[in-house]
SEMARFI-576030 format. One record per residue (C-alpha): x, y negated, z; residue in three letters; residue number from 1. Coordinates in steps of 0.05 Angstrom, whole numbers. Each point is the difference from the previous one (the first is absolute). Layout:
% SEMARFI-576030
+--------+--------+--------+------+------+
!      x !      y !      z ! resn ! resi !
+--------+--------+--------+------+------+
!      X !      Y !      Z !  ALA !  NUM !
...
+--------+--------+--------+------+------+
***
This chain:
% SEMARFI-576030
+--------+--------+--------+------+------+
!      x !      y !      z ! resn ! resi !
+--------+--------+--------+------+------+
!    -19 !    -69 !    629 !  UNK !    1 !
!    -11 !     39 !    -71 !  UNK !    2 !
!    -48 !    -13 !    -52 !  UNK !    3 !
!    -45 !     49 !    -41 !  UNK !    4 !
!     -8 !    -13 !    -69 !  UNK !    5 !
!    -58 !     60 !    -30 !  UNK !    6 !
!     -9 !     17 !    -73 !  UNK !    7 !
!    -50 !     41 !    -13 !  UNK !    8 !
!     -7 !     39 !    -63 !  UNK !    9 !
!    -19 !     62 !    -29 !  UNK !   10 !
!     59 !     57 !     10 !  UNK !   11 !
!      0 !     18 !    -78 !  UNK !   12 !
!     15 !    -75 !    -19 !  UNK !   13 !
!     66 !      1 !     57 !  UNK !   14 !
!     57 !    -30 !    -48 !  UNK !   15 !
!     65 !     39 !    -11 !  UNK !   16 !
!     64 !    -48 !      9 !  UNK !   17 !
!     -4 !    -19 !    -74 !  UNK !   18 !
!    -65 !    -21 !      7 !  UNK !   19 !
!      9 !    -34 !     49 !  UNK !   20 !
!     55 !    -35 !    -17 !  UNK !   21 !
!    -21 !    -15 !    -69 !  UNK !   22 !
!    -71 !    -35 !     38 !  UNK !   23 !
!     44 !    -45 !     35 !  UNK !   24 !
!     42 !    -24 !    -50 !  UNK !   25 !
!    -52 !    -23 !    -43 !  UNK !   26 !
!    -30 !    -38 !     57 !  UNK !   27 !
!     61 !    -43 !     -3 !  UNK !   28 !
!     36 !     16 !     69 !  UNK !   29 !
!     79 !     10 !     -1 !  UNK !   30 !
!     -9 !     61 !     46 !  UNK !   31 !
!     28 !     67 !    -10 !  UNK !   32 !
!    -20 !     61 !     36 !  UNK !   33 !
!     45 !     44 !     27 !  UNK !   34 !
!     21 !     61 !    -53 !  UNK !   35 !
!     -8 !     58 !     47 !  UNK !   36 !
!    -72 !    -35 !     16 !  UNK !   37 !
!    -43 !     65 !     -8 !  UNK !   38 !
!    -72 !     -2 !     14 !  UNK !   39 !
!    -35 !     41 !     44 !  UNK !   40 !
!     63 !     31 !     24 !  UNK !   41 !
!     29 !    -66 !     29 !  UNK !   42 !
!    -27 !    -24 !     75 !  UNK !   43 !
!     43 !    -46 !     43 !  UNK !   44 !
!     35 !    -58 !    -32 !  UNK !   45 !
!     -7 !    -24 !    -66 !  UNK !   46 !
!     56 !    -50 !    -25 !  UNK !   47 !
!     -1 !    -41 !    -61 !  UNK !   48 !
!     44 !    -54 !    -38 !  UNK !   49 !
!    -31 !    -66 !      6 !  UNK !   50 !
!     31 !    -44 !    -48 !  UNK !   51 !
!     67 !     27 !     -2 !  UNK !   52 !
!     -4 !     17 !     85 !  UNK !   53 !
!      6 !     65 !     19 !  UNK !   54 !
!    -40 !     17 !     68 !  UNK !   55 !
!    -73 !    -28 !     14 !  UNK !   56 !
!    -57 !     52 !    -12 !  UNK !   57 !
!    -46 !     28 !     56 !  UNK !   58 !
!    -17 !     68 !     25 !  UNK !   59 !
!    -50 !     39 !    -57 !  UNK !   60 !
!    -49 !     60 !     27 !  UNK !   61 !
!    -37 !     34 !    -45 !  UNK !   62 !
!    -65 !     42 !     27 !  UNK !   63 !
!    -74 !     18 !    -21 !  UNK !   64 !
!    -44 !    -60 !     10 !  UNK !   65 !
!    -50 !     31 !     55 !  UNK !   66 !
!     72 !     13 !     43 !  UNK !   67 !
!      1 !    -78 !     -6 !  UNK !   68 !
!    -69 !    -14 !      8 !  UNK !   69 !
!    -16 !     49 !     63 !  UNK !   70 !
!    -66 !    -38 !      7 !  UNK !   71 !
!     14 !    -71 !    -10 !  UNK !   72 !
!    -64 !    -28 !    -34 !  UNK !   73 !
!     41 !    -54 !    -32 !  UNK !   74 !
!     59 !     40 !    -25 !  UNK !   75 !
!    -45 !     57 !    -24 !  UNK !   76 !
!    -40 !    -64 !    -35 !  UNK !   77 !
!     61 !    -22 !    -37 !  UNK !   78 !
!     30 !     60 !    -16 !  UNK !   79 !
!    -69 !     14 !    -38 !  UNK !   80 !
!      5 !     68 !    -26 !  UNK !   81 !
!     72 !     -7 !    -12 !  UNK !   82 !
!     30 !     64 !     34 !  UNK !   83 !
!     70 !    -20 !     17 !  UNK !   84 !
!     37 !    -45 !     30 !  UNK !   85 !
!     77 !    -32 !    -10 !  UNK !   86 !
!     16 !    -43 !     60 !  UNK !   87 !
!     51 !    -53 !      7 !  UNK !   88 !
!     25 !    -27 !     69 !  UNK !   89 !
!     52 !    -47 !     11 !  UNK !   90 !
!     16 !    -42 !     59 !  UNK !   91 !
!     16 !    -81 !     -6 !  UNK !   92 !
!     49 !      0 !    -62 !  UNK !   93 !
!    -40 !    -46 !    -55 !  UNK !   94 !
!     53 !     30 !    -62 !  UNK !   95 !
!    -37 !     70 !     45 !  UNK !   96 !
!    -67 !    -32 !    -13 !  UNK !   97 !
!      4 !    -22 !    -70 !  UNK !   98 !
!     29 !     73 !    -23 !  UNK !   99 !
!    -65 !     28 !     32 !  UNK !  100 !
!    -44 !    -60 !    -38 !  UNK !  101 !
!     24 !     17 !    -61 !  UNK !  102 !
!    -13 !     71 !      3 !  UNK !  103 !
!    -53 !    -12 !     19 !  UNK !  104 !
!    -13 !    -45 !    -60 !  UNK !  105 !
!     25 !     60 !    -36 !  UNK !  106 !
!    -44 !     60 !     20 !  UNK !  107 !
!    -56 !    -42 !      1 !  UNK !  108 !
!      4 !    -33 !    -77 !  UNK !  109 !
!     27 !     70 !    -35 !  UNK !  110 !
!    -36 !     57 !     47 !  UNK !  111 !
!    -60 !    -33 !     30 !  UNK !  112 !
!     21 !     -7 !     69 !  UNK !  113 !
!    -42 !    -44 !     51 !  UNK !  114 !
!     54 !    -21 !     62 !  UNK !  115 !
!    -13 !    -29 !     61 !  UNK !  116 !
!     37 !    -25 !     54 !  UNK !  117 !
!    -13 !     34 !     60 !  UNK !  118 !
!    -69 !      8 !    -23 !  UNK !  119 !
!    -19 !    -63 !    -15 !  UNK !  120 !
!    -44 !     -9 !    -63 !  UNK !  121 !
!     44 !      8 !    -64 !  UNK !  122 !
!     28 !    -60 !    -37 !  UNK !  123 !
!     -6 !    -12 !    -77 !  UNK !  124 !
!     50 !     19 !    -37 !  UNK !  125 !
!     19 !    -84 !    -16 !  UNK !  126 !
!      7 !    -13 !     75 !  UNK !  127 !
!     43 !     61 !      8 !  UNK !  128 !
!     37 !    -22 !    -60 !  UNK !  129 !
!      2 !    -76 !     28 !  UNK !  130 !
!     37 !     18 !     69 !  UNK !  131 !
!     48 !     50 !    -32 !  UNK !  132 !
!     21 !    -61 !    -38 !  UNK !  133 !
!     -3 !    -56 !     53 !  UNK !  134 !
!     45 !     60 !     43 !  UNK !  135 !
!     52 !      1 !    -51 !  UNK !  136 !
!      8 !    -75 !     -7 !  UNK !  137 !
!      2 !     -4 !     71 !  UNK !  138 !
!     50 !     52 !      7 !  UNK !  139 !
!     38 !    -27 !    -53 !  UNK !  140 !
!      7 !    -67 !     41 !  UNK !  141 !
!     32 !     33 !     57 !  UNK !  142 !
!     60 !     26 !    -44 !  UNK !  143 !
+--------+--------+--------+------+------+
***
């Protein structure tokens, strides 16, 4: 079964790779994206560097909010004006999961995302932060 992580934000304020990057660095994560990472252009799957692994990510779409939406009250609540939409699915993998949570984290502390999981109300950004970390111990532990 796959997962749907949303981040909705405005289209102007979609981060280039640096941007990106830099975002999730300073939140304190040992992740890496991919170099050829290119957004907009990429769709399909996304992988990253999780402390010093090469392999998890999750599949990244990126399309106009109201494609999305489609007339889901609750999405079109959440995505509140924003008019696009980056969405992040990955199956059971939890080193999957927490490269989703902390972009997440990312888009939603530098370029005023609001996410949801599969349209459930949106999380502050201190819980998303929280699980990202409580992921990474956790996957840590299984090495």
């Amino acid at each position: 079964m796959s997962n749907t992580q949303f981040a909705f934000l405005q289209r102007a304020k979609v981060p280039t790779r640096e941007a990106l990057q830099t975002s999730i660095s300073a939140l304190g994560f040992d992740v890496e994206l991919h170099p050829d990472f290119t957004p907009f252009e990429d769709s399909g799957f996304l992988p990253f560097t999780l402390n010093g692994e090469e392999g998890p990510g999750f599949e990244i779409q990126y399309q106009d909010s109201s494609e999305v939406v489609d007339g889901d009250d609750a999405l079109s609540a959440i995505a509140a004006g924003r008019d696009y939409c980056i969405s992040m699915v990955w199956s059971s993998s939890m080193k999957d999961l927490a490269c989703v949570l902390i972009v997440s984290c990312a888009l939603a502390k530098d370029f005023g995302a609001v996410t949801s999981y599969e349209g459930e109300a949106p999380q502050p950004l201190a819980d998303l932060l929280m699980a990202a970390q409580q992921i990474i111990r956790g996957v840590a532990g299984e090495a």
